[in-house]
C-alpha positions as CSV (number, residue, x, y, z in Angstrom):
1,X,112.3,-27.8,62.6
2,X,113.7,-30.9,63.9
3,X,114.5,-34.3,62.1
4,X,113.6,-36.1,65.0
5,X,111.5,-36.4,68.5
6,X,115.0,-36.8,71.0
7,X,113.5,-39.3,74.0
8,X,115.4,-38.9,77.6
9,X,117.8,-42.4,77.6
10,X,118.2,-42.4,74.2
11,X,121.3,-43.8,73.1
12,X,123.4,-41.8,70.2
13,X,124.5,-45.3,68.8
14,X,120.6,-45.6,67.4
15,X,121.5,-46.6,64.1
16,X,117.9,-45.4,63.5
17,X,118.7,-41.4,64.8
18,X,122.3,-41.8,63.2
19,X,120.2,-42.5,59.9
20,X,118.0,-39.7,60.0
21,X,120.8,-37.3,61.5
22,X,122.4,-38.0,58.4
23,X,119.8,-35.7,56.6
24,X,117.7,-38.5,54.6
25,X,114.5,-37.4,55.1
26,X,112.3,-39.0,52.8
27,X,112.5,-42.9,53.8
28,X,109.6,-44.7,53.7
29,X,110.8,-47.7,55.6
30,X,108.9,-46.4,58.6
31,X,109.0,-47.8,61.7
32,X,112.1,-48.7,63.4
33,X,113.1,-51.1,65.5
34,X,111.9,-50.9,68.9
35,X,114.4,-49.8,71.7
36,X,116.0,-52.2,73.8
37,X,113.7,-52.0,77.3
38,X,115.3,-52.8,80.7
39,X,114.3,-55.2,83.2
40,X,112.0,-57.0,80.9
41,X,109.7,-54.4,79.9
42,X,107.9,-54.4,76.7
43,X,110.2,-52.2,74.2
44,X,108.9,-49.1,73.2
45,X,107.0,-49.0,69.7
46,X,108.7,-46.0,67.0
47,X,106.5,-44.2,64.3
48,X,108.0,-42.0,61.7
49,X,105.5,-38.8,60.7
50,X,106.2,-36.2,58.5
51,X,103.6,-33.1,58.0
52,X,101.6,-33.6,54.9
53,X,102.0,-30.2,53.5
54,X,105.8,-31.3,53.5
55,X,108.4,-31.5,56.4
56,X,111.6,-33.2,57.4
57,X,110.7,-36.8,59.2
58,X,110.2,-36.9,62.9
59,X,110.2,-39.9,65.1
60,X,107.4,-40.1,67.6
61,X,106.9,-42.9,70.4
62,X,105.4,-43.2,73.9
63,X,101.7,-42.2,72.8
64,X,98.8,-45.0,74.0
65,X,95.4,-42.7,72.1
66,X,95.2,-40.2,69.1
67,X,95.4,-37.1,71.7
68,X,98.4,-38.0,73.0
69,X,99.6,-39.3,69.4
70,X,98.9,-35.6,68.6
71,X,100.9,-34.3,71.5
72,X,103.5,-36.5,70.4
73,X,103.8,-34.9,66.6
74,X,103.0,-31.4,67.9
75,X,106.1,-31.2,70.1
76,X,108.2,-32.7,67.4
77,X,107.4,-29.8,65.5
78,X,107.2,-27.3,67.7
79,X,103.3,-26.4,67.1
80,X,100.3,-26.2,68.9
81,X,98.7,-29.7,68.8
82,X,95.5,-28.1,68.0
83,X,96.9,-27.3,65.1
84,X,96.4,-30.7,63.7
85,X,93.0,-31.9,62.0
86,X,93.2,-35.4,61.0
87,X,96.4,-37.6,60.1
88,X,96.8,-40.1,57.3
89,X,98.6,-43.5,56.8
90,X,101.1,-44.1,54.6
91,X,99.9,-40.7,52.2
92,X,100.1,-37.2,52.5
93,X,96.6,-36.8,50.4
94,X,93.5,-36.0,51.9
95,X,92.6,-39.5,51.2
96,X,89.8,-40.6,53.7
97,X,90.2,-44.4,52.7
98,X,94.0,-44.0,54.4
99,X,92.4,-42.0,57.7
100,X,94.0,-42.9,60.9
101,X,91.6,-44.6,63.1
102,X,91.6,-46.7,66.2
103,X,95.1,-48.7,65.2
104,X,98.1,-48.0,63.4
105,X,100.0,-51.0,61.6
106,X,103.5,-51.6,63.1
107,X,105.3,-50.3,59.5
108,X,102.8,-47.6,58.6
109,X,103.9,-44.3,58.1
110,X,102.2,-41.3,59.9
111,X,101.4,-37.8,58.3
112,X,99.4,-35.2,60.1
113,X,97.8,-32.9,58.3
114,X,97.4,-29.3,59.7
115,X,94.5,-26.2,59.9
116,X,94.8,-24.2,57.0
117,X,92.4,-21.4,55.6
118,X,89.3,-20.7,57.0
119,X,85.9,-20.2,55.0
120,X,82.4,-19.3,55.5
121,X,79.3,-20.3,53.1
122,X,75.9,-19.8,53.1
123,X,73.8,-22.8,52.3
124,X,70.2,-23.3,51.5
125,X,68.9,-26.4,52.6
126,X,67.1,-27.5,49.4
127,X,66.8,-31.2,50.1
128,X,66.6,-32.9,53.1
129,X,69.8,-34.3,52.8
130,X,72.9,-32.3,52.4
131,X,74.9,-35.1,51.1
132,X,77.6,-35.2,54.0
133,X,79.3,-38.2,56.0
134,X,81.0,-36.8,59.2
135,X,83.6,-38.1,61.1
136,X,85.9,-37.0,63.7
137,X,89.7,-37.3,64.5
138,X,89.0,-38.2,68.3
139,X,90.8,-35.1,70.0
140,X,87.5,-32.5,69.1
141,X,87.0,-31.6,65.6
142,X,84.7,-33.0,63.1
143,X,85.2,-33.5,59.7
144,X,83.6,-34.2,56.5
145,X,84.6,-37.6,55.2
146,X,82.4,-38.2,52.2
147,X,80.5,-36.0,49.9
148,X,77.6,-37.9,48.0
149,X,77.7,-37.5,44.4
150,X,74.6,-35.0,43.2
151,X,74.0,-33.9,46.5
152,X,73.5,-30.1,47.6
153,X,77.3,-30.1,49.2
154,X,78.7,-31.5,46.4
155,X,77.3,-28.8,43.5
156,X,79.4,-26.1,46.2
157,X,83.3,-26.5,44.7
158,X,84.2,-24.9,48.0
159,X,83.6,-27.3,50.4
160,X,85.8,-30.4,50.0
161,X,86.7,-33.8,51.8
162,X,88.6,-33.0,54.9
163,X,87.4,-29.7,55.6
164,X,86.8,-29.4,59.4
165,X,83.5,-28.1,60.2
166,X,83.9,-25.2,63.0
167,X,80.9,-23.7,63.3
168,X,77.4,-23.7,62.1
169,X,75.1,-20.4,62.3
170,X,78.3,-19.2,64.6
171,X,77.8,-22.1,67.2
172,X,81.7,-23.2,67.6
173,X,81.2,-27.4,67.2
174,X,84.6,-27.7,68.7
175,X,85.5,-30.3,71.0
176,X,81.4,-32.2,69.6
177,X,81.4,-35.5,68.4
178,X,81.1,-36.5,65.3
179,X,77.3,-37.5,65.9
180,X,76.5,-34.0,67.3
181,X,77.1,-32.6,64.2
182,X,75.6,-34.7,62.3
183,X,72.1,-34.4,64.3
184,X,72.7,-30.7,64.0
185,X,73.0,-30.8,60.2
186,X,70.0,-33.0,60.1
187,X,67.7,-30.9,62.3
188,X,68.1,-28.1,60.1
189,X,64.8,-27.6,58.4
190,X,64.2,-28.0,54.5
191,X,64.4,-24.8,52.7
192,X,66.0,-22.7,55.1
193,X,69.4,-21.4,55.4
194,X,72.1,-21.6,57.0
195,X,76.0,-20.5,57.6
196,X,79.0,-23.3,58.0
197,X,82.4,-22.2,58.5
198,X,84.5,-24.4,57.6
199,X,88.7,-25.1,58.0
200,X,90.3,-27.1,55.1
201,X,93.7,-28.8,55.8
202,X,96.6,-27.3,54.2
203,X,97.1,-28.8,51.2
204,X,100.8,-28.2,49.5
205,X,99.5,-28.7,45.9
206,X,96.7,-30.5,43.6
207,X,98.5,-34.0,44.5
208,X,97.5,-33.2,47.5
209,X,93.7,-33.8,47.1
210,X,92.1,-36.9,47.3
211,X,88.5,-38.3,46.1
212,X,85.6,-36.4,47.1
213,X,83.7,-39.9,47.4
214,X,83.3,-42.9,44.9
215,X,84.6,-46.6,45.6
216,X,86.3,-47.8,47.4
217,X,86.6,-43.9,49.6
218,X,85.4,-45.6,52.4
219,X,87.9,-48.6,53.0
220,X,90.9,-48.5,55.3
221,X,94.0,-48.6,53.0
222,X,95.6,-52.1,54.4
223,X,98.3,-51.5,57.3
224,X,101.8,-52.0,56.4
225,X,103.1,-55.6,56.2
226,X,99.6,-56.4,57.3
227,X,100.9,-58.2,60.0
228,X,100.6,-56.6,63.6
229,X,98.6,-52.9,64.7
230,X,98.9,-50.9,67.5
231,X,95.6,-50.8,68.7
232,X,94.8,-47.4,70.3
233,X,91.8,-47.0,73.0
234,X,90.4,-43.8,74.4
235,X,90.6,-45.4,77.7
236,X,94.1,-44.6,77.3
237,X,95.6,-48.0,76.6
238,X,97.0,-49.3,73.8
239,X,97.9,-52.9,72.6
240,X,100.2,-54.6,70.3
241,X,97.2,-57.3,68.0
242,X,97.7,-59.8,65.4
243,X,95.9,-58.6,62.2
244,X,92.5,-60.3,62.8
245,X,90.3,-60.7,59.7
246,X,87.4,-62.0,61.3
247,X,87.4,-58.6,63.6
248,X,88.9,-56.3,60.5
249,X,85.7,-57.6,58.3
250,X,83.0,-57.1,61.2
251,X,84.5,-53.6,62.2
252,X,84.1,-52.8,58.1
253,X,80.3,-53.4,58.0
254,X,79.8,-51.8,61.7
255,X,80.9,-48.8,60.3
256,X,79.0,-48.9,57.0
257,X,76.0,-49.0,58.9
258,X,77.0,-46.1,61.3
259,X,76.8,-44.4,58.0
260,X,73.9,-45.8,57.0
261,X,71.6,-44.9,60.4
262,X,73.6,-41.9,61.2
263,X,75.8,-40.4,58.8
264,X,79.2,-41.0,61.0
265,X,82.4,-43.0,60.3
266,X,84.2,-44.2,63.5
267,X,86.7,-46.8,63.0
268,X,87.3,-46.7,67.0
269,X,83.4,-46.7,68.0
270,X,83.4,-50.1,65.3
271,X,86.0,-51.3,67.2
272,X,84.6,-50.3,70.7
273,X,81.2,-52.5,69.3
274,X,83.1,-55.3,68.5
275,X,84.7,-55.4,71.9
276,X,81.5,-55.1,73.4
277,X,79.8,-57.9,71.7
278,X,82.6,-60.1,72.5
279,X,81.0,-63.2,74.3
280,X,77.6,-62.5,73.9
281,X,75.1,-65.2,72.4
282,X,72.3,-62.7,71.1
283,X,70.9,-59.2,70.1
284,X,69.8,-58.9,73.8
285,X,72.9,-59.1,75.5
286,X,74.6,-56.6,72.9
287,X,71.7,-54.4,73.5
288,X,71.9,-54.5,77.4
289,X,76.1,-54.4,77.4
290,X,75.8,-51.4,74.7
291,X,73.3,-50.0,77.9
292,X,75.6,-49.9,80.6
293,X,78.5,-48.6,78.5
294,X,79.3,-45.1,78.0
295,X,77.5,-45.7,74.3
296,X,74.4,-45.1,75.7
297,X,74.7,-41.9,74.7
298,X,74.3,-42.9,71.0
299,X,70.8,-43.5,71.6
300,X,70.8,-46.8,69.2
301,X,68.0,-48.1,68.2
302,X,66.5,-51.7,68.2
303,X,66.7,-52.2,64.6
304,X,70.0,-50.8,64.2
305,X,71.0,-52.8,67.4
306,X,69.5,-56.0,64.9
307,X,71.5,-55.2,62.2
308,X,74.8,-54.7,64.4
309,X,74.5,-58.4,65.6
310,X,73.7,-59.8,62.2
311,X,77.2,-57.7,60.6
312,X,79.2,-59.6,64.2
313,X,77.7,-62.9,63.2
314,X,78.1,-63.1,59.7
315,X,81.6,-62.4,60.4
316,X,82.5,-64.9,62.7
317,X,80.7,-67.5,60.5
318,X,82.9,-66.3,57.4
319,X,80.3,-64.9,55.5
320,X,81.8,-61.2,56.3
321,X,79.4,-60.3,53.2
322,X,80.0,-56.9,51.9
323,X,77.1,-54.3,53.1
324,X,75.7,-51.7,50.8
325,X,76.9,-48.5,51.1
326,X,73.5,-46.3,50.0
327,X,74.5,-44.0,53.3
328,X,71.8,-41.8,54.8
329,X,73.6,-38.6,54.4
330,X,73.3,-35.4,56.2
């Protein structure tokens, strides 16, 4: 297993590869400092990953979205980069406040965490709620992000934050969106029953596992020095920001009320909303640019379109009050 990602043009006198050569593999200083680029190009960012079941630390650069950021970490450790489930900043828990979303701060420190055993349940829909939040990690699998305290899923020991749902009634959800599940989960009539198989990530130990939900489970650990992110698009670009609060705050309550109406988390999609509502005066315009963007396909409503606007403005006024988290879970 390799200490290190070797890039073409590299040159030995890194004192960055000379350091990790040297066989310390557990620094936590995490990202280097960028490469000196030619003819005036931008210099290329570095990341430092290690697995999260434990691994020596690999250095990773050159990706611009989460797939390729995948790609990146597979082929530093010679795997499949299907293999990989969801990656973590700055912890090797399962800790879904620390989730790696749409940006990665400049000094954060990347763990991916990897498929491990796989388990089938049988489940009767007793409520009509399972008490689920689902995300997704962007490159095809869905995960379950929060478990609500009292709910059906959480009185099951088996199933656990993390744990990648693959199938449902034998219908691979591979490669569905986060929101497919979730409609899927919710169609599912009361009282009957139902098989999910599900993947947990390997875990190398009981420090390994983080909350199952509670405060605070939902809010983005803060990103390194707090100063600059890599911002990472599915459009395939990728940009170096300046910390925005303003923007941080607004993407904060976007997402609680994806939760709320739809029992997702999507720090990207928050971000994608933002972007969209940039320069428009009113709940119309959002609603119309939100039309002619590949969000369509969310289906939003009106009301939920309402309450978007009102979580953008009272950010840029300063209010950025905090939203209530009673999610509608699934």
């Amino acid at each position: 297993m390799p200490l290190w990602n070797k890039q073409k043009g590299r040159p030995d006198k890194d004192s960055v590869e000379q350091e990790y050569r040297s066989g310390k593999e557990n620094h936590y200083d995490s990202v280097a400092e960028p490469e000196d680029a030619p003819d005036g190009r931008p210099p290329r960012l570095v990341f430092h990953c290690q697995l999260a079941q434990g691994s020596p630390t690999g250095i990773i650069s050159g990706f611009t979205n989460v797939k390729e950021l995948y790609g990146k970490i597979a082929e530093c450790y010679d795997m499949p980069a299907a293999d990989i489930l969801f990656c973590t900043l700055n912890t090797h828990k399962v800790d879904m406040g620390s989730l790696l979303g749409g940006q990665i701060g400049l000094d954060d420190f990347i763990f991916a965490h990897r498929k491990g055993r796989a388990k089938e349940i049988e489940i009767t829909k007793s409520e009509d709620a399972l008490g689920l939040t689902i995300t997704d990690n962007g490159a095809g699998y869905a995960f379950i992000k929060r478990i609500k305290e009292g709910s059906i899923i959480n009185n099951i020991s088996y199933i656990e934050v993390g744990d990648h749902i693959e199938k449902i009634d034998g219908e691979s959800l591979v490669g569905c969106r986060h929101y497919e599940v979730a409609k899927m989960l919710k169609e599912i009539p009361k009282g009957a029953t139902f098989n999910i198989r599900l993947v947990e990530p390997q875990k190398a130990g009981f420090a390994n596992i983080g909350p199952r939900s509670g405060p605070g489970a939902g809010k983005k650990a803060s990103y390194g020095s707090g100063k600059q992110t890599l911002r990472l698009k599915s459009n395939g670009t990728a940009a170096v920001e300046e910390v925005d609060n303003v923007r941080t705050k607004a993407e904060e309550n976007i997402n609680l009320l994806l939760e709320n109406f739809m029992g997702i988390n999507d720090a990207e999609l928050a971000s994608q909303i933002w972007d969209l509502a940039d320069g428009k005066t009113n709940t119309m315009e959002l609603a119309e640019a939100i039309d002619n963007s590949d969000l369509e396909a969310f289906g939003f409503t009106d009301d939920f379109i309402f309450e978007l606007w009102g979580a953008i403005t009272d950010a840029k006024s300063g209010r950025g009050k905090a939203m209530n988290n009673n999610n509608n879970h699934y």
